[in-house]
DOGUTI-849087 format. One record per residue (C-alpha): residue number from 1; residue in one letter; x, y, z. Coordinates in nm, 4 decimals, padded with zeros to 6 digits, always signed. Example, Ala and Ser with C-alpha at 12.3 -4.5 7.8 and 13.67 -1.06 7.14 Angstrom:
// residues 2
<1, "A", <+01.2300, -00.4500, +00.7800>>
<2, "S", <+01.3670, -00.1060, +00.7140>>
This chain:
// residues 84
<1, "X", <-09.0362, -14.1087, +05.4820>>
<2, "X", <-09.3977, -14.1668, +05.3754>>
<3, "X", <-09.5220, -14.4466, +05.2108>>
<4, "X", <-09.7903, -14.4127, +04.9144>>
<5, "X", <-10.0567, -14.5309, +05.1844>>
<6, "X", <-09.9713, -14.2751, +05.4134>>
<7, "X", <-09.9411, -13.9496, +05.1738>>
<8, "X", <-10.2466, -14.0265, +05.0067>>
<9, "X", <-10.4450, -14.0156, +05.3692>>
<10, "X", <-10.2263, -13.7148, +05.4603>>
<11, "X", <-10.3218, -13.5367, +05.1570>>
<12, "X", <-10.6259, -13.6477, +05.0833>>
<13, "X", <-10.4929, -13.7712, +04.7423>>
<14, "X", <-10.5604, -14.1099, +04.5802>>
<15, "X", <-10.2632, -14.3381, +04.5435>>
<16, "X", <-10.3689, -14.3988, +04.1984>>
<17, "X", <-10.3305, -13.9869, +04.1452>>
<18, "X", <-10.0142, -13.9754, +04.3259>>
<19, "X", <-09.8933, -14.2671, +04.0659>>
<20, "X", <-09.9973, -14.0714, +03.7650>>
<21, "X", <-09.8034, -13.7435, +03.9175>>
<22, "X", <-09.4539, -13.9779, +03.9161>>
<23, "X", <-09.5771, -14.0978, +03.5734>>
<24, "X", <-09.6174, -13.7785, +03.4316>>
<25, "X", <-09.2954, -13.6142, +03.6359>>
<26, "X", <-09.4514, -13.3594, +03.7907>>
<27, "X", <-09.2351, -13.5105, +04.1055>>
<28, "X", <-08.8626, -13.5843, +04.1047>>
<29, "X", <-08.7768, -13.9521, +04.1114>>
<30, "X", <-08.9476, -14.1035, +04.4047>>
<31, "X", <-08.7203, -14.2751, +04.6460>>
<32, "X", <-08.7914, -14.6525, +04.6568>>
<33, "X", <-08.7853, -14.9131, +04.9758>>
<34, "X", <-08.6094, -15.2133, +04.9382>>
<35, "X", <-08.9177, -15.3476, +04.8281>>
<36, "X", <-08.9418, -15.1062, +04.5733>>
<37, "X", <-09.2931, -14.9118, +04.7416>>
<38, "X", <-09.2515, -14.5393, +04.6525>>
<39, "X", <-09.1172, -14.3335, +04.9172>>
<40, "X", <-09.2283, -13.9902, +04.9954>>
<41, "X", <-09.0394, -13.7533, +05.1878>>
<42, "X", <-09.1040, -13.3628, +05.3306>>
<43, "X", <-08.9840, -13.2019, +05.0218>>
<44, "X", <-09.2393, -13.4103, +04.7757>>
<45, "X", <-09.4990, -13.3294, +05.0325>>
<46, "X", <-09.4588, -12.9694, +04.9891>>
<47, "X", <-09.4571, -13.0465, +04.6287>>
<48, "X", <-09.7699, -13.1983, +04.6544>>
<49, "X", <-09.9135, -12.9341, +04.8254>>
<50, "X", <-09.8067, -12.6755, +04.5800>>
<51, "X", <-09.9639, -12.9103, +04.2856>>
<52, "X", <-10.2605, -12.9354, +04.4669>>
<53, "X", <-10.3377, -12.5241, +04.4921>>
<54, "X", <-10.2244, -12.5235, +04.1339>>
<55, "X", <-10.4944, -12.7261, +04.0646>>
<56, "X", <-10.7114, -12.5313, +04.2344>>
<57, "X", <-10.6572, -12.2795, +03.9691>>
<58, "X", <-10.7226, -12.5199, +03.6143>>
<59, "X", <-10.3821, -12.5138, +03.5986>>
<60, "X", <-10.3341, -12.7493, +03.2826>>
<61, "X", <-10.1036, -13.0685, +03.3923>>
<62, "X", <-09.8520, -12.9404, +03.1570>>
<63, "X", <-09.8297, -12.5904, +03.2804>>
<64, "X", <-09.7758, -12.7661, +03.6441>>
<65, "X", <-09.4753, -12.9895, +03.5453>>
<66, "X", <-09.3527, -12.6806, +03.4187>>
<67, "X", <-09.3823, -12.4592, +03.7178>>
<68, "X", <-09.2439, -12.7673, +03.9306>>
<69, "X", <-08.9833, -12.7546, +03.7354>>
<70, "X", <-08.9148, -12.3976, +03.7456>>
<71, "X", <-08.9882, -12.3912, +04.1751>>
<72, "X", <-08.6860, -12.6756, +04.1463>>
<73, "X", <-08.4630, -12.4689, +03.9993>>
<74, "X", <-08.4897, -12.2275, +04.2723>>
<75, "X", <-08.5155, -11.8615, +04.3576>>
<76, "X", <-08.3979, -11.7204, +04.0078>>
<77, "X", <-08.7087, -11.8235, +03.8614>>
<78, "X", <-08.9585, -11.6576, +04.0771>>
<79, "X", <-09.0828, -11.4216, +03.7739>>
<80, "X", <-09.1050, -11.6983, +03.5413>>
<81, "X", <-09.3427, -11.8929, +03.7873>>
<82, "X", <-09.5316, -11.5917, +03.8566>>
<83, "X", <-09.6032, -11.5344, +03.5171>>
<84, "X", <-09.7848, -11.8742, +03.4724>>
């Protein structure tokens, strides 16, 4: 587990953006510490990975949440995501 801190350095993302992508659900539901300080994990790393190269592209925020959405429902919606 990662803390906000230490995904934003690995990814070269600010905190504050990594905040907005919870706000606006492009992520799942963050795990929380006791303390409640977001928790990131492997899985929302690759996540954020995939958001970033979709960004890469002008992707529109919406479009992204979308295709998150679809690349968490799994293999059956490869054409769907290929499509955006």
């Amino acid at each position: 587990m990662y803390t906000i801190k230490e995904t934003s350095c690995m990814l070269n993302i600010p905190a504050s953006t990594l905040r907005y992508y919870e706000e606006q659900k492009i992520l799942p539901p963050l795990k929380r510490s006791a303390g409640n300080q977001r928790l990131f994990d492997d899985h929302d790393i690759l996540l954020l990975k995939v958001v970033q190269c979709l960004k890469k592209t002008k992707m529109p925020i919406e479009e992204i949440r979308h295709f998150i959405d679809l690349y968490l429902q799994g293999p059956a919606t490869v054409d769907r995501r290929r499509a955006l």
